[in-house]
C-alpha positions in Angstrom: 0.0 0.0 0.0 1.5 3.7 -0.9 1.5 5.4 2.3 1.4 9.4 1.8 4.0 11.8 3.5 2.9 14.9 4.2 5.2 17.4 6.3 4.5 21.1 7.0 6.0 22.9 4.5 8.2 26.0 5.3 5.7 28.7 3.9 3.3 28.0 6.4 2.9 29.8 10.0 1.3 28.1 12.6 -1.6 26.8 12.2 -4.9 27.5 14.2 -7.1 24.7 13.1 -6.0 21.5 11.2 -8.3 18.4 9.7 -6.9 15.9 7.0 -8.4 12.7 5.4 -6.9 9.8 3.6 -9.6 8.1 1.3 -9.3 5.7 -1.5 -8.2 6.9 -4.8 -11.7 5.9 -6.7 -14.3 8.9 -8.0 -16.4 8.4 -4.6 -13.5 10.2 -2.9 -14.8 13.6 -4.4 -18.1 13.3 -2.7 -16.5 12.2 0.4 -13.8 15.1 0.7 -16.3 17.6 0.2 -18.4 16.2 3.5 -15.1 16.5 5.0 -14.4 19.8 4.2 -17.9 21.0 5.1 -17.6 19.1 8.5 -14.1 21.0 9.3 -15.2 24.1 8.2 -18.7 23.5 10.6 -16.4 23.3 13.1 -13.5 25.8 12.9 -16.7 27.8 12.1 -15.6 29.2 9.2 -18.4 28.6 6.6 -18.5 31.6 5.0 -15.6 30.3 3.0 -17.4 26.9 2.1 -18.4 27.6 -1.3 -14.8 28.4 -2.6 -13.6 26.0 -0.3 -15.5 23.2 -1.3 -15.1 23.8 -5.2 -11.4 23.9 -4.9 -11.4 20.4 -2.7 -13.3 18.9 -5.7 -10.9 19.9 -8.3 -8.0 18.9 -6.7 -9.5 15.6 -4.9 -10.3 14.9 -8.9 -7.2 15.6 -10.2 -5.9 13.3 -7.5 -8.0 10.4 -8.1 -7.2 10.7 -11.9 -3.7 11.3 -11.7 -3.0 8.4 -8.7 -5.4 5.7 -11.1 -5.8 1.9 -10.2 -2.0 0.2 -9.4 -1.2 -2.0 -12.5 0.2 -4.2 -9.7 -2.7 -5.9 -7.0 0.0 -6.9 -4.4 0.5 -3.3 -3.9 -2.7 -2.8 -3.0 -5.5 0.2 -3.7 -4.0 3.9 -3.5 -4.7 7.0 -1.7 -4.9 10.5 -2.0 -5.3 12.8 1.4 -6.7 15.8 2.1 -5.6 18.3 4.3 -7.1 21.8 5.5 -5.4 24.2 7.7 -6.6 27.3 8.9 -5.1 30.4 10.0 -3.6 33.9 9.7 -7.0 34.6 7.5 -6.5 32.3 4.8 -7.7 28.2 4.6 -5.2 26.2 2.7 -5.7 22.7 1.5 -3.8 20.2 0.0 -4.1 17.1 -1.6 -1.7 14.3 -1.6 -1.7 11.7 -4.2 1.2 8.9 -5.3 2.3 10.8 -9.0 4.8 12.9 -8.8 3.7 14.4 -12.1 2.5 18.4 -11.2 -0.5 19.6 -12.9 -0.1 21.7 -15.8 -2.9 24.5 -16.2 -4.5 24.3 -19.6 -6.3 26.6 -21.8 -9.8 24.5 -22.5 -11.5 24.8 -25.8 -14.9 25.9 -25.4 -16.5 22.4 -27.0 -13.8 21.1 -24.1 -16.0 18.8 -21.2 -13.1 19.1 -19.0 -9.3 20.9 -18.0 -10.8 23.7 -16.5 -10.4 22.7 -12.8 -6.8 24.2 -12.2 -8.2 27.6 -13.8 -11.1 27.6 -11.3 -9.1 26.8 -8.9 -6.6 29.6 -9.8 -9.3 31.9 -10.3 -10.5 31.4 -6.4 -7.3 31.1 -4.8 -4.8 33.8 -3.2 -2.5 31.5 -4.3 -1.6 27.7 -5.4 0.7 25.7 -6.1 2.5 21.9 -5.9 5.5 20.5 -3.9 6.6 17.1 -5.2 8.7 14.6 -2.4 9.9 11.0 -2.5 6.5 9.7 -1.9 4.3 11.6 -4.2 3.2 15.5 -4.8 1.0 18.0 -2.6 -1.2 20.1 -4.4 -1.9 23.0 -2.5 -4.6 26.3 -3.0 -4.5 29.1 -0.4 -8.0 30.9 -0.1 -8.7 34.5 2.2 -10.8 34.1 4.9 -10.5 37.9 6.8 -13.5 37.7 7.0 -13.7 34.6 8.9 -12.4 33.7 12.0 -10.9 30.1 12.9 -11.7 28.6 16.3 -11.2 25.0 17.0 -11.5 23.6 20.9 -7.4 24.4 21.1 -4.2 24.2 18.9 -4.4 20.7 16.8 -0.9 19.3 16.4 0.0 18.2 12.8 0.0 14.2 12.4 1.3 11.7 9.8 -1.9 10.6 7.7 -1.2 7.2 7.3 -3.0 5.1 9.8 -1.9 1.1 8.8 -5.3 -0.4 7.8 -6.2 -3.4 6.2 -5.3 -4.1 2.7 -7.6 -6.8 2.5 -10.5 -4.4 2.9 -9.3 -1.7 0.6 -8.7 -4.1 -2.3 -12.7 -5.2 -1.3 -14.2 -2.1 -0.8 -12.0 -0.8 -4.5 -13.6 -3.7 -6.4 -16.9 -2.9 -4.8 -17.3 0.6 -6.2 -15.8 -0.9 -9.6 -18.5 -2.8 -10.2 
């Protein structure tokens, strides 16, 4: 199983509120980081950047699932893609892990075009964005203002590795599941 690695990377303060996910690299993981991200937000009580927030964590939770795919190789079992939001200094940043260490590459979408306008959108609501690649895969990151709103969690959440070990068993069930 590819295990992500996230670290705090140096262009961010501290943080006043932090909530990540790992999910299962399949088209359900869209749906399922957007109740994420409407759960953290809930609670940091910071919804008046939900709307932005929650079309950037499509995009990128797409481009994820699309770019990470099915392993060619079953012993290695299903792969991931994590998301991450942290909150503070009046911006929300996320970022999305996945396994490719290819970085996305903004096109310019025909009109007749169904898709490859996600990075622009995502460009086009964010203060700023960007990707880091490491050994174990790339974070793609979008930071959005939130002046406006103000973070409060219960107290200061210390950043954690995502990778919890889990059943592989399970994972390669549950993957063929939502195949069918």
């Amino acid at each position: 199983m590819n295990a992500p690695v996230l670290a705090p990377l140096p262009r961010r303060e501290q943080t006043a509120a932090c909530d990540q996910l790992t999910l299962l690299a399949a088209k359900s993981a869209v749906s399922c980081a957007r109740a994420f991200t409407r759960l953290a937000l809930a609670k940091w009580c910071a919804e008046g950047v939900q709307d932005d927030a929650l079309l950037v964590v499509s995009e990128l939770v797409t481009n994820a699932v699309n770019a990470t795919g099915v392993p060619a190789d079953a012993e290695a079992g299903p792969n991931v893609v994590t998301v991450r939001l942290l909150g503070a200094d009046g911006r929300l940043t996320v970022e999305v892990w996945d396994v490719s260490r290819e970085r996305p590459v903004l096109t310019d979408a025909a009109e007749e075009d169904e898709g490859g306008r996600g990075l622009a959108l995502v460009g086009a609501l964010a203060a700023r964005w960007g990707s880091d690649v490491g050994p174990g895969g790339k974070v793609v990151w979008a930071e959005l203002h939130t002046a406006s709103t103000p973070m409060r969690t219960p107290g200061r959440v210390p950043w954690r590795q995502p990778w919890a070990p889990c059943d592989g068993d399970l994972l390669r069930r549950v993957l063929a599941g939502l195949q069918k």
